[in-house]
BALOBA-1460 file (C-alpha; in Angstrom, 3 decimals):
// residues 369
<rec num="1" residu="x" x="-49.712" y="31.822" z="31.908"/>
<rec num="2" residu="x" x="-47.510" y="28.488" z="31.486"/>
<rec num="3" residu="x" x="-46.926" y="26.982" z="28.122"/>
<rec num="4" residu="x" x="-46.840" y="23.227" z="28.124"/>
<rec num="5" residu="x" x="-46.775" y="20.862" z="25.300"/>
<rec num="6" residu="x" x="-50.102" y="21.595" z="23.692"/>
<rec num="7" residu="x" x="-48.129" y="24.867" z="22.435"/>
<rec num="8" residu="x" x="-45.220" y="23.402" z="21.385"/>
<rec num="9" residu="x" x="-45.350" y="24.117" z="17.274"/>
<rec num="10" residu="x" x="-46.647" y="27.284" z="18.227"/>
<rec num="11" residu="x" x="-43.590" y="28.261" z="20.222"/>
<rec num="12" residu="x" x="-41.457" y="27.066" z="17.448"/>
<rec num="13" residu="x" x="-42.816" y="29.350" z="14.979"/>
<rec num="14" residu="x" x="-42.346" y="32.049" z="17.241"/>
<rec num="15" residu="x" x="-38.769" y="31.231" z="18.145"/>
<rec num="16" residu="x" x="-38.139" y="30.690" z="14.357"/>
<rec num="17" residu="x" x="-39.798" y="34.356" z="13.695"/>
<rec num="18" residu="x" x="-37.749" y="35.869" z="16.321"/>
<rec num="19" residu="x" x="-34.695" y="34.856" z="15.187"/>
<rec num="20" residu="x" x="-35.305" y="35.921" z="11.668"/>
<rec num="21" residu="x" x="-35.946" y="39.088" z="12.851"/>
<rec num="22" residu="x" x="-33.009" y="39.165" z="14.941"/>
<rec num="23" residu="x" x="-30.829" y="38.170" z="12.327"/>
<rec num="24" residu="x" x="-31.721" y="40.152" z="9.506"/>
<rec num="25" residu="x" x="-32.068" y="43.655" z="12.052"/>
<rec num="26" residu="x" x="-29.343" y="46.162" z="12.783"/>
<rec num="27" residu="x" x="-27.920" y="45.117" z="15.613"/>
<rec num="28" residu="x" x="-28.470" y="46.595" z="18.913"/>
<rec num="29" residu="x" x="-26.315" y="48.896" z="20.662"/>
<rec num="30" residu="x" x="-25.341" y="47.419" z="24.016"/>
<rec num="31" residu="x" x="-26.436" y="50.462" z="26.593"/>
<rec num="32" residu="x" x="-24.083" y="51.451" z="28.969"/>
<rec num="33" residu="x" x="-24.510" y="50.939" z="33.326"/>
<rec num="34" residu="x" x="-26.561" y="53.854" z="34.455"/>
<rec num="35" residu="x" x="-28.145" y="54.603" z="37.814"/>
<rec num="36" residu="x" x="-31.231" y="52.756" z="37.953"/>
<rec num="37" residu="x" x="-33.990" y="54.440" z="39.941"/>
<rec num="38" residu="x" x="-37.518" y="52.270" z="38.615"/>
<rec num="39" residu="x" x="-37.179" y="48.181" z="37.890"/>
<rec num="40" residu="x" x="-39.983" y="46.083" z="36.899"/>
<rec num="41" residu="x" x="-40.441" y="42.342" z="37.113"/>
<rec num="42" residu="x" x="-42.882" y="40.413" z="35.305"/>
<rec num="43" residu="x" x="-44.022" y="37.106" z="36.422"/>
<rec num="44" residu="x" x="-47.775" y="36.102" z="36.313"/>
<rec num="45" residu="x" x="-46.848" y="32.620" z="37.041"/>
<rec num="46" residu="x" x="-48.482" y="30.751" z="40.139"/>
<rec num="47" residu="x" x="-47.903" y="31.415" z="43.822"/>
<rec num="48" residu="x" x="-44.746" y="29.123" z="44.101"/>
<rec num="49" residu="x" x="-43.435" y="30.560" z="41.460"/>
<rec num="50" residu="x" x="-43.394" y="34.212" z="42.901"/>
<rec num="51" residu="x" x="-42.173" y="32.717" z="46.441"/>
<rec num="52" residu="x" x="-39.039" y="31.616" z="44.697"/>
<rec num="53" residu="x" x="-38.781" y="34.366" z="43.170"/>
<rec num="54" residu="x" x="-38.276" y="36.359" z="46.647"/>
<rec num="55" residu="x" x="-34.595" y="35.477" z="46.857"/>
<rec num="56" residu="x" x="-34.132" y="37.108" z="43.550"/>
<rec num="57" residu="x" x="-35.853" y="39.753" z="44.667"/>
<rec num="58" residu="x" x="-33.803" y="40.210" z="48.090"/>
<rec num="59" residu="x" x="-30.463" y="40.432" z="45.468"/>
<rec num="60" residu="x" x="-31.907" y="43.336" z="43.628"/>
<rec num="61" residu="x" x="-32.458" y="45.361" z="46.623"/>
<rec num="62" residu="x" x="-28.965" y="44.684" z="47.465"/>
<rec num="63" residu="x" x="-27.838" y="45.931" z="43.959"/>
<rec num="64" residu="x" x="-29.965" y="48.769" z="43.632"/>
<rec num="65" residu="x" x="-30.175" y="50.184" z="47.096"/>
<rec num="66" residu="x" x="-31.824" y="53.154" z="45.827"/>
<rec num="67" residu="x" x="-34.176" y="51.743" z="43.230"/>
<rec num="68" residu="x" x="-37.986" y="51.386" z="43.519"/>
<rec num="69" residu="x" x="-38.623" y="47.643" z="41.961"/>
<rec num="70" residu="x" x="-42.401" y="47.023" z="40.705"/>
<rec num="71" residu="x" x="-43.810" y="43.648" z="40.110"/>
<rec num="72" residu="x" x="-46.424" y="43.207" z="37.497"/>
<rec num="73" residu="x" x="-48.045" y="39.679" z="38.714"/>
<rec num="74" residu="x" x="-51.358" y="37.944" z="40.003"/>
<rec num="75" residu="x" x="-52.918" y="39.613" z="42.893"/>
<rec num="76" residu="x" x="-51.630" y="36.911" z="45.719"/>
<rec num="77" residu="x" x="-48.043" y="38.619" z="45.077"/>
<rec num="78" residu="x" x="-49.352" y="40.863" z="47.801"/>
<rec num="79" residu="x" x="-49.149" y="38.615" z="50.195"/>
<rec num="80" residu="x" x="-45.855" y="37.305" z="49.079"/>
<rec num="81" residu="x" x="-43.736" y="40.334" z="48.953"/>
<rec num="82" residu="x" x="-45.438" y="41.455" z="51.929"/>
<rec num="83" residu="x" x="-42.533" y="43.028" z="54.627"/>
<rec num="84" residu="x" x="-40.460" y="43.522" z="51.437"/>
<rec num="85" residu="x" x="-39.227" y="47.565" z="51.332"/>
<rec num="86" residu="x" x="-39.338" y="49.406" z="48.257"/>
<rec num="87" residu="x" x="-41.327" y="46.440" z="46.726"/>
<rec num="88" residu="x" x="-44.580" y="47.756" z="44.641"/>
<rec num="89" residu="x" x="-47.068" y="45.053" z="43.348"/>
<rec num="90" residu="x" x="-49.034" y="45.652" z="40.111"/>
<rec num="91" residu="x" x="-51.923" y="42.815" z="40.032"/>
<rec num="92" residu="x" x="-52.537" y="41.437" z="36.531"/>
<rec num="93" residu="x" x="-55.113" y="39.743" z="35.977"/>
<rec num="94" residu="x" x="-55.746" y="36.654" z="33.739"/>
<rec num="95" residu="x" x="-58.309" y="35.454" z="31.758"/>
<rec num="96" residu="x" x="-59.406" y="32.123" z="30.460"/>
<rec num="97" residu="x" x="-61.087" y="33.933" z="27.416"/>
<rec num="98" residu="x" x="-61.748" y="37.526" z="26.629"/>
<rec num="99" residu="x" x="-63.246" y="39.030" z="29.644"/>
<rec num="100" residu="x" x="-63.222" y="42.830" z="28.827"/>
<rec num="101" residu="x" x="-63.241" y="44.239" z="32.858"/>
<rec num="102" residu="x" x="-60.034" y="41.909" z="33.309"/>
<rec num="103" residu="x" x="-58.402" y="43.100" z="29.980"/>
<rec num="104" residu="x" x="-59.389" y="46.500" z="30.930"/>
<rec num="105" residu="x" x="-57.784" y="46.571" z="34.435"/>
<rec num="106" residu="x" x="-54.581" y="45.365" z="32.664"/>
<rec num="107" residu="x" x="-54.135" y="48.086" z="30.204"/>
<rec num="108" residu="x" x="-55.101" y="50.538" z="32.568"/>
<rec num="109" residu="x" x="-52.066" y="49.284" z="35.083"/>
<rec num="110" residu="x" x="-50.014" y="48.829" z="31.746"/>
<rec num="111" residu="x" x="-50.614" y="52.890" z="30.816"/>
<rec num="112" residu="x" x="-49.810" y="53.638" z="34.545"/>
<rec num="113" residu="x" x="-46.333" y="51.731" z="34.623"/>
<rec num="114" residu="x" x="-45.617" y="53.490" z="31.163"/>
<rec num="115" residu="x" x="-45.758" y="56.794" z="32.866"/>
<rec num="116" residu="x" x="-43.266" y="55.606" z="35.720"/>
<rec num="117" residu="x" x="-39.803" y="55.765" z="32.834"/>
<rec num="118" residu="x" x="-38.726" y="51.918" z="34.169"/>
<rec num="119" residu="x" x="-34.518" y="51.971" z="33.589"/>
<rec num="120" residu="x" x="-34.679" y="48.258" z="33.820"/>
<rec num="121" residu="x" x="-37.191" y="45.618" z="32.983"/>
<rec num="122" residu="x" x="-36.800" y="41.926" z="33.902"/>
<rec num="123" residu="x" x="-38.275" y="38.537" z="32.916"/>
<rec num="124" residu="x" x="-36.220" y="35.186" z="34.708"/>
<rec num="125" residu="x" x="-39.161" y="33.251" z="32.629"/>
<rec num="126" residu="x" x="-38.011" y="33.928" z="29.176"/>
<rec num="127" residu="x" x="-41.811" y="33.829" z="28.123"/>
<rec num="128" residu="x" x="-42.935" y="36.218" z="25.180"/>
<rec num="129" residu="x" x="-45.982" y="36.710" z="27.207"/>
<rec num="130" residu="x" x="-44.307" y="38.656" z="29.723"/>
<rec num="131" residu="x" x="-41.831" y="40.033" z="27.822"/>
<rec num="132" residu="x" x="-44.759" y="41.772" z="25.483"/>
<rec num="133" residu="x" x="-45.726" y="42.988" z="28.533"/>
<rec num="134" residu="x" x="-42.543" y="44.264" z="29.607"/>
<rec num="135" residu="x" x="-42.100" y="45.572" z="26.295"/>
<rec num="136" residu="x" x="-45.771" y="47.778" z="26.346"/>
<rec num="137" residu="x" x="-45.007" y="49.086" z="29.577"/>
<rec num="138" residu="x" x="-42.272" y="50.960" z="27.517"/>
<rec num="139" residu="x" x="-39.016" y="49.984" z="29.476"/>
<rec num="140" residu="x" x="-35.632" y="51.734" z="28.904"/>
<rec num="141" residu="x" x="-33.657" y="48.051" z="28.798"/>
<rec num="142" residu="x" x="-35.413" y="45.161" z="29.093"/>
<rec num="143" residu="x" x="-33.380" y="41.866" z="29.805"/>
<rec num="144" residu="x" x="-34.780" y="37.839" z="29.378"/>
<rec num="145" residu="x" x="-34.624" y="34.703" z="27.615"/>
<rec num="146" residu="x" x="-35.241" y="33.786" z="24.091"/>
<rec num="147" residu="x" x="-37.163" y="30.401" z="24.844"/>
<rec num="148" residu="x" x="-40.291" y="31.062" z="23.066"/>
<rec num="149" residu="x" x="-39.716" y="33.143" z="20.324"/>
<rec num="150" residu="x" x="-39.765" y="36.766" z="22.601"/>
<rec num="151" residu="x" x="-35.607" y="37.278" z="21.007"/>
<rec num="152" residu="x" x="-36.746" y="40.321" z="19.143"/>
<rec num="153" residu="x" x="-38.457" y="42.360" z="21.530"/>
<rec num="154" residu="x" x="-35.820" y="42.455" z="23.922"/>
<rec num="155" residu="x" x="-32.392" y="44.686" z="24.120"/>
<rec num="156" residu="x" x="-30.477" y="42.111" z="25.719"/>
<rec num="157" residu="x" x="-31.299" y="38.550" z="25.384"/>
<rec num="158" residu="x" x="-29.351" y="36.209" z="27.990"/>
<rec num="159" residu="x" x="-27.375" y="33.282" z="26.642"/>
<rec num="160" residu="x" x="-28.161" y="29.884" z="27.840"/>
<rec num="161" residu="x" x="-25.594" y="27.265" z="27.941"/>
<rec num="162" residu="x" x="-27.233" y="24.023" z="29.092"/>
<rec num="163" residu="x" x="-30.568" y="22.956" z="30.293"/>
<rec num="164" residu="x" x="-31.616" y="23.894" z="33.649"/>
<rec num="165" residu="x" x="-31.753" y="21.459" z="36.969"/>
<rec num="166" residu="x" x="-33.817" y="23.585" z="38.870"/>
<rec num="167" residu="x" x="-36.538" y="26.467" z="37.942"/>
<rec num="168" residu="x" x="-34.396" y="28.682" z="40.355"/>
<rec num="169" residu="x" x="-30.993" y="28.021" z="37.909"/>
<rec num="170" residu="x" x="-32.899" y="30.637" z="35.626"/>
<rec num="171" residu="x" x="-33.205" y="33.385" z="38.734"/>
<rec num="172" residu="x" x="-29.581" y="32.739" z="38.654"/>
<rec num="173" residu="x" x="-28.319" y="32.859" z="35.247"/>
<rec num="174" residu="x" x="-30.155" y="36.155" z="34.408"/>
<rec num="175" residu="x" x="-28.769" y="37.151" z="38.375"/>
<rec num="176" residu="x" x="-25.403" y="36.415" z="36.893"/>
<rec num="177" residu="x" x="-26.162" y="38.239" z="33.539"/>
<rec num="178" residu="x" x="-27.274" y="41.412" z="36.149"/>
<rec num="179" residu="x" x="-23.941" y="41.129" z="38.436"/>
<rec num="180" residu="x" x="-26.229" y="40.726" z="41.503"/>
<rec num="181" residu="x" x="-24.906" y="38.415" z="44.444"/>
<rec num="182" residu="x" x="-27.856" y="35.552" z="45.501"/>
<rec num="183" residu="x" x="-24.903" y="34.073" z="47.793"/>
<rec num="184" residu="x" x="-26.432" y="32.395" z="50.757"/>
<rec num="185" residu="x" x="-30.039" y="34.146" z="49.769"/>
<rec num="186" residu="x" x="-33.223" y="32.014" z="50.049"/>
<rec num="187" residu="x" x="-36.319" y="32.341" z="49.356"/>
<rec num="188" residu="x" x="-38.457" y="34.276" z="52.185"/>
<rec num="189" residu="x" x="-41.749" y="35.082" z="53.597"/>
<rec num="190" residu="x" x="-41.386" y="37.848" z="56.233"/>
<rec num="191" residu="x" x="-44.181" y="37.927" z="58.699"/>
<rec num="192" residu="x" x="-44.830" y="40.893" z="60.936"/>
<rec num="193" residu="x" x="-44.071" y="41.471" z="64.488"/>
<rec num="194" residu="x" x="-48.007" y="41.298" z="64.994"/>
<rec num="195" residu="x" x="-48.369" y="38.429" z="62.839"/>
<rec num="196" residu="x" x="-45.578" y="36.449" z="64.956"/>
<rec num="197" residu="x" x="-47.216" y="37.601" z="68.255"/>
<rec num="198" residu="x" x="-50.762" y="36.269" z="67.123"/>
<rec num="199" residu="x" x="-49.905" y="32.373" z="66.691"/>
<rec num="200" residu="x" x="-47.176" y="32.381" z="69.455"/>
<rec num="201" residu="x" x="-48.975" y="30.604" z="71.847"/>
<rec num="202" residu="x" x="-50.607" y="28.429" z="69.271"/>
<rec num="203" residu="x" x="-49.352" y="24.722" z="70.148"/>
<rec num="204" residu="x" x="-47.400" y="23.533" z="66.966"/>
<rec num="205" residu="x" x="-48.826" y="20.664" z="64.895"/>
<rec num="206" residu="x" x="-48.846" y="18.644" z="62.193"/>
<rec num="207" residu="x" x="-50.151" y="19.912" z="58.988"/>
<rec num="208" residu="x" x="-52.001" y="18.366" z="55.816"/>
<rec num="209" residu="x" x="-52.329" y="20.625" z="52.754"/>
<rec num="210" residu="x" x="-53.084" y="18.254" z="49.564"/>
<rec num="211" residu="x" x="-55.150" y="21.419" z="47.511"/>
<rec num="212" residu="x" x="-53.540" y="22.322" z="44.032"/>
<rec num="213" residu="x" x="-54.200" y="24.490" z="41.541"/>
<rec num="214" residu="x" x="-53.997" y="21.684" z="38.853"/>
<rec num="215" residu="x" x="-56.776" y="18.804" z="39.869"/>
<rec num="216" residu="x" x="-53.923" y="15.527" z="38.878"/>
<rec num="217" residu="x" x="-51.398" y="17.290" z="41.513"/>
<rec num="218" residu="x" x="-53.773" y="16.728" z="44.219"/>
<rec num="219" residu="x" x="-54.116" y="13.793" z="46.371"/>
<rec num="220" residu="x" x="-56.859" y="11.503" z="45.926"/>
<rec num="221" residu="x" x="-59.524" y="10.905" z="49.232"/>
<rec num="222" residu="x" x="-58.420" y="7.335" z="49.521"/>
<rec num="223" residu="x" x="-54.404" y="8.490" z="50.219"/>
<rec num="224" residu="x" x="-55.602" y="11.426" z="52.198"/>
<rec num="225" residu="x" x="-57.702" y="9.376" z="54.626"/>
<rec num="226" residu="x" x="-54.900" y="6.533" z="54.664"/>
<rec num="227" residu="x" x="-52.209" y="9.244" z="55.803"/>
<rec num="228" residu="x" x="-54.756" y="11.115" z="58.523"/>
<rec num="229" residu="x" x="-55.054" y="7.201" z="59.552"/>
<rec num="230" residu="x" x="-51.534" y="7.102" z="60.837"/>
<rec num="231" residu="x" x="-51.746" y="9.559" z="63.556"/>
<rec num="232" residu="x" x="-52.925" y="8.852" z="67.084"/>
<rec num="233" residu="x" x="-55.765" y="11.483" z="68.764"/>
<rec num="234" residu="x" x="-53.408" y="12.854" z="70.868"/>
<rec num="235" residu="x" x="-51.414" y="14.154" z="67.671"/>
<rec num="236" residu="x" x="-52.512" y="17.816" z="66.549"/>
<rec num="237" residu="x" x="-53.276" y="17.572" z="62.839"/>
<rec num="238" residu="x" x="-54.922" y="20.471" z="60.924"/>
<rec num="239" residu="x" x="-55.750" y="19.942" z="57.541"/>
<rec num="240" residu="x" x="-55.934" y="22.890" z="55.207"/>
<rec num="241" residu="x" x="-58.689" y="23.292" z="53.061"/>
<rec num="242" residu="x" x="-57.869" y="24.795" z="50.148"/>
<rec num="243" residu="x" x="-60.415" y="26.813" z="47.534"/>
<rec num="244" residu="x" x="-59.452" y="24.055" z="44.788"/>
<rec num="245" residu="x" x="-60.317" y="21.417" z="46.979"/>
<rec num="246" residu="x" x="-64.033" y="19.230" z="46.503"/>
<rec num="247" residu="x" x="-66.637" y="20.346" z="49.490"/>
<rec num="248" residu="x" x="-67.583" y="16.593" z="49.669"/>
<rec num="249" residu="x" x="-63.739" y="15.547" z="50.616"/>
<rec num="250" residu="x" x="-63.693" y="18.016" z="53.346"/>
<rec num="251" residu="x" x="-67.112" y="16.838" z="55.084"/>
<rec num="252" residu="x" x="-65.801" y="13.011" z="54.736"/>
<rec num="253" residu="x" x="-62.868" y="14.477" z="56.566"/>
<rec num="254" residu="x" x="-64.676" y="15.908" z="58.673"/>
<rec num="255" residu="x" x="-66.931" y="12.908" z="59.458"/>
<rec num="256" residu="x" x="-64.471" y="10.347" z="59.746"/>
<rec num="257" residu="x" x="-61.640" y="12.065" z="61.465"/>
<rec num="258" residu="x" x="-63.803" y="14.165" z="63.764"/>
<rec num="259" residu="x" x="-60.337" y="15.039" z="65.830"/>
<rec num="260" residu="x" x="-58.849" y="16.602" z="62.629"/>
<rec num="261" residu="x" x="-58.927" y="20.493" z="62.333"/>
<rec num="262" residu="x" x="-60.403" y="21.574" z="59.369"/>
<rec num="263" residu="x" x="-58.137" y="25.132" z="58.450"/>
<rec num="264" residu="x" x="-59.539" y="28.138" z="56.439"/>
<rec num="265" residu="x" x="-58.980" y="31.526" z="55.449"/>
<rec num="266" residu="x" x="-57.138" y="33.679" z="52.661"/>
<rec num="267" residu="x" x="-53.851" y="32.980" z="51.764"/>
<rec num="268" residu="x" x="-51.488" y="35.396" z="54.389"/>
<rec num="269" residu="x" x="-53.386" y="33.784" z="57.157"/>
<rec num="270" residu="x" x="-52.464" y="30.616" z="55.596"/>
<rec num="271" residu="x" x="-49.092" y="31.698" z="55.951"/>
<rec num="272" residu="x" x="-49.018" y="32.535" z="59.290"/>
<rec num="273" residu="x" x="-50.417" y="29.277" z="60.211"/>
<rec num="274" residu="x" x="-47.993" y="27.367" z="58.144"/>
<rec num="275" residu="x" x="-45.466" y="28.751" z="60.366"/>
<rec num="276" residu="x" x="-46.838" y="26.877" z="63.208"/>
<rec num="277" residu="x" x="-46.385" y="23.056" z="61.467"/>
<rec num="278" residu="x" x="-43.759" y="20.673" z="62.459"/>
<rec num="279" residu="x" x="-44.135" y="18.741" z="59.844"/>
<rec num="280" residu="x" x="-46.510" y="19.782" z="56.546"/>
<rec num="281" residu="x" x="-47.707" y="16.689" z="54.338"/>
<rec num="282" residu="x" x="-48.209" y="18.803" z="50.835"/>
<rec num="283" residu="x" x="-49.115" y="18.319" z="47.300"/>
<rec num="284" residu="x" x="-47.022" y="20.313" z="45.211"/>
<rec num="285" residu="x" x="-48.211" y="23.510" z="45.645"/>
<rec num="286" residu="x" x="-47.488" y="26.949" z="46.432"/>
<rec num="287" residu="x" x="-48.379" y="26.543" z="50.063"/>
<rec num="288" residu="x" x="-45.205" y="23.997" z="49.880"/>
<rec num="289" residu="x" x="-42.836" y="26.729" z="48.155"/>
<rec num="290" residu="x" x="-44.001" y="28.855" z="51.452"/>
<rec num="291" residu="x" x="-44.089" y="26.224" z="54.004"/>
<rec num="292" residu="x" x="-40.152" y="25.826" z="53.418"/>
<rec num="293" residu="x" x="-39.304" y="29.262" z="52.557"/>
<rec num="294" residu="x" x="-40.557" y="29.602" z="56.388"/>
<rec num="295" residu="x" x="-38.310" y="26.655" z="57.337"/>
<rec num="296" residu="x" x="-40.918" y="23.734" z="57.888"/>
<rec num="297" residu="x" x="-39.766" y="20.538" z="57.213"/>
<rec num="298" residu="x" x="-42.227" y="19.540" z="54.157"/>
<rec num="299" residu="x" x="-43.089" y="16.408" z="52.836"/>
<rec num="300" residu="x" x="-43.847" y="17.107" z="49.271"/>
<rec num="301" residu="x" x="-45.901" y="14.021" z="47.395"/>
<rec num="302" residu="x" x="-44.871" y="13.243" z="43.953"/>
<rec num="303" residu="x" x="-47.398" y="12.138" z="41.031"/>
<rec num="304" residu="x" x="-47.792" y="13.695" z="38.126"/>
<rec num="305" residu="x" x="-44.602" y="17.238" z="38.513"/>
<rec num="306" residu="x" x="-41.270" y="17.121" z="37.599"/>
<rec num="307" residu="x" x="-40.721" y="17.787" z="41.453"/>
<rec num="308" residu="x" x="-36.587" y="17.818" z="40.943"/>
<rec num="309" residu="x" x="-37.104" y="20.741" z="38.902"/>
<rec num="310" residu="x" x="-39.739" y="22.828" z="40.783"/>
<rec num="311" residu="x" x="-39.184" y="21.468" z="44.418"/>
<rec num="312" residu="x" x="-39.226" y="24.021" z="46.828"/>
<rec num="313" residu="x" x="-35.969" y="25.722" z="48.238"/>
<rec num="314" residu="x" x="-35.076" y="24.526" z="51.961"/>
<rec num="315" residu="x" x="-32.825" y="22.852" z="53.921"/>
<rec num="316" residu="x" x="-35.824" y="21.084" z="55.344"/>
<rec num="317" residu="x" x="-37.956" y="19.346" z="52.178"/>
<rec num="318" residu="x" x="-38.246" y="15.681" z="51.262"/>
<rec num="319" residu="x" x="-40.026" y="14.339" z="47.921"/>
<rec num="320" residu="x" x="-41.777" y="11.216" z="48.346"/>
<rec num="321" residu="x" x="-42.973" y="9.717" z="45.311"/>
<rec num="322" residu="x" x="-43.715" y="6.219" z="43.681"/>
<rec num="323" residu="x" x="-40.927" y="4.527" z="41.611"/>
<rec num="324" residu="x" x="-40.997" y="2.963" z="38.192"/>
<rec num="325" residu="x" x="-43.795" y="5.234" z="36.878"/>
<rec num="326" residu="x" x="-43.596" y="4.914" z="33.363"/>
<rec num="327" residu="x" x="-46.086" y="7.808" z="32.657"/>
<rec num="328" residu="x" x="-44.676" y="10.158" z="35.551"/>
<rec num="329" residu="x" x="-43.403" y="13.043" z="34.889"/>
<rec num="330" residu="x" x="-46.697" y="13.982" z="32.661"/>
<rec num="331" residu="x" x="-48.004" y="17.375" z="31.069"/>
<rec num="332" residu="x" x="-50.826" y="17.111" z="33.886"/>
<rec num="333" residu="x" x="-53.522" y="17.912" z="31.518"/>
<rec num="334" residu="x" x="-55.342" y="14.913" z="31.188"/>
<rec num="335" residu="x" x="-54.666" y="11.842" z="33.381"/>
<rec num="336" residu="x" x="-53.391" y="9.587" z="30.272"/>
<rec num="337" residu="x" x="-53.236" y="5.963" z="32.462"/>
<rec num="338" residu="x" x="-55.560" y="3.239" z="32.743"/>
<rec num="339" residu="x" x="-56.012" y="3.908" z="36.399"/>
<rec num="340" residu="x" x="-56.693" y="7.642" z="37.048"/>
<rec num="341" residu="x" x="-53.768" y="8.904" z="38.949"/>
<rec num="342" residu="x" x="-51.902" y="5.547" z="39.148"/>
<rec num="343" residu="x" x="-49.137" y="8.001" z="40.150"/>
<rec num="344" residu="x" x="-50.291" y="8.500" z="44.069"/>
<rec num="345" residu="x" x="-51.561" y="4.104" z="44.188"/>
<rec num="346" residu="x" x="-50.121" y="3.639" z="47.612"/>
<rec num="347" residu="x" x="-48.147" y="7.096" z="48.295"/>
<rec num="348" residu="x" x="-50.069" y="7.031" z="51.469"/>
<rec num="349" residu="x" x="-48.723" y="3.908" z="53.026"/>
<rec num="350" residu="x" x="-44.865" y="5.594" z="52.085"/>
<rec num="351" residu="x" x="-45.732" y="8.912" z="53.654"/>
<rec num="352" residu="x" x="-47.198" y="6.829" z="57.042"/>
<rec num="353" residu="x" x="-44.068" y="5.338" z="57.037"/>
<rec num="354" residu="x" x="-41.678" y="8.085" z="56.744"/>
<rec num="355" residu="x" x="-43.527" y="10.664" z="59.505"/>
<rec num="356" residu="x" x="-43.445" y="7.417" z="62.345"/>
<rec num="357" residu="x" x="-39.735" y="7.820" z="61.416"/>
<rec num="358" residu="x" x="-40.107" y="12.043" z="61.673"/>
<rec num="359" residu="x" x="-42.266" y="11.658" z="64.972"/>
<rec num="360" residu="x" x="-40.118" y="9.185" z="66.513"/>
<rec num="361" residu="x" x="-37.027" y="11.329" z="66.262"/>
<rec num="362" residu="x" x="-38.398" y="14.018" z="67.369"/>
<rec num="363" residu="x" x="-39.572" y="12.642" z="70.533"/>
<rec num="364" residu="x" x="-36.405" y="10.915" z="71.131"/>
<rec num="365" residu="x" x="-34.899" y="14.531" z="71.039"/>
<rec num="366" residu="x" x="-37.291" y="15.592" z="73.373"/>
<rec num="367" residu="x" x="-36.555" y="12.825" z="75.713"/>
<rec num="368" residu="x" x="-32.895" y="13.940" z="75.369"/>
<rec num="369" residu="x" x="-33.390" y="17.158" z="76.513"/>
């Protein structure tokens, strides 16, 4: 559920509805600080998205000690808030047209939540969307942006004073807005005891995760096989084959790097097995939002993102892109250059060169010791 520049005139009709609306209604009464005993969240955005949202998250319990908070989002949020107490995940499901089951699961989890009488309701997305949502599933307050056009539907819209850096300065402007503390919090995935105990004694490698949900963000074969060329047999590389990933790239993998682990399973056993990387070469993805929220140092590989504004959250991540691309940042629809994904041309080659650097250090320090 993103909005990109396809819907830009759309979103400024809305906005332009909204605040006619807003400025020729009564205005609202500000409601007072109550206990709050149900919150909901709604964010059907994409895995990394929900991952950074876990810091957030970890402030609200903080708040609201006592408060149950429910998450209306896609059905990996499971996974994600898994570990997290007093943390309830409502899958929504989304549709590329009108698929009645999907629509029907939806309202049915809409009519549930509208039962539960939710004291707060949350969107850090500002996306009229979600705030409909939020607004159907007949919240007491419901608090968000006005970025596209969702002003009237909500009882107190946050201000926004400049543009944001980062995706997370949004998490904590409305944070601010709230009076929750995010001091020192980061996002987290929290794996079980059992989880922990079942890769312990798994030797820790290198990993290679170049799978995206958008097809420009991922690597193309010729970079991937020219990064899996830099490291010796003795090196442990897995590569992680993703479910957006071509079954002909993973056989040539497979084939020409026969020493190469090919990785797969569903997403939570991804993320116990991203705990076990050194180092993780990644497209921008979600598995890089998780790979760092688990404190991996992650190599994230530019192209087509605006990686300084959704780069993942860690002491331990490096972007390594190509400079002087005139069509980079893009709206990763449709590959606009004369050389499809001129963006990654030779990323390979500056990725080789910055894990000898990685690798070399690190055996210097174990040398040292």
């Amino acid at each position: 559920m993103y909005f990109n520049s396809r819907y830009g005139v759309i979103i400024k009709l809305l906005k332009g509805f909204s605040d006619l609306i807003i400025a020729i209604s009564p205005k609202k009464k500000s409601q007072k600080e109550k206990e709050v005993k149900e919150i909901l969240i709604v964010d059907t955005h994409l895995i990394g998205d929900l991952v950074m949202s876990t810091a957030f998250i970890q402030a609200l319990i903080l708040k609201y000690p006592l408060a149950q908070i429910h998450i209306v989002a896609r059905s990996y949020a499971l996974d994600v808030f898994l570990g997290y107490e007093r943390v309830k995940i409502h899958p929504f499901f989304i549709s590329n047209g009108f698929e009645f089951s999907k629509w029907l699961k939806n309202l049915k989890t809409i009519r549930r939540i509208r039962k539960m009488n939710i004291d707060l309701g949350i969107n850090a997305r500002g996306d009229i969307r979600e705030i409909a949502i939020a607004k159907l599933s007949k919240v007491q307050r419901l608090v968000s942006f006005d970025f596209t056009g969702g002003g009237f539907l909500l009882d107190d819209v946050v201000a926004v004073d400049s543009k944001f850096k980062h995706l997370f300065d949004k998490y904590k402007v409305i944070g601010q807005y709230l009076g929750l503390d995010l001091t020192g919090l980061k996002p987290e995935i929290r794996l079980t005891e059992a989880e922990i105990e079942s890769v312990s004694r798994v030797e820790s490698y290198i990993g290679v995760h170049i799978d995206a949900s958008n097809v420009l963000r991922q690597l193309p074969k010729a970079e991937i096989f020219q990064i899996l060329q830099t490291f010796q047999k003795t090196e442990k590389v897995v590569f992680f084959a993703g479910p957006n990933l071509l079954l002909g790239n993973i056989n040539d993998i497979k084939l020409t790097f026969p020493w190469v682990e090919i990785w797969k399973g569903n997403l939570r056993e991804m993320m116990v097995h991203l705990s076990r990387c050194r180092i993780l070469i990644s497209a921008d993805s979600g598995q890089a939002h998780i790979a760092a929220s688990l404190n991996v140092t992650v190599l994230i590989l530019g192209g087509p993102s605006k990686l300084n504004f959704t780069k993942p959250l860690g002491g331990k991540v490096e972007l390594i892109s190509l400079e002087n691309i005139i069509c980079s940042p893009c709206d990763q629809i449709e590959c606009k250059n004369s050389v499809h994904q001129f963006c990654f041309q030779g990323i390979g080659i500056i990725v080789n060169q910055r894990l000898n650097q990685l690798i070399g250090e690190a055996s210097v320090s174990r040398d040292v010791e």
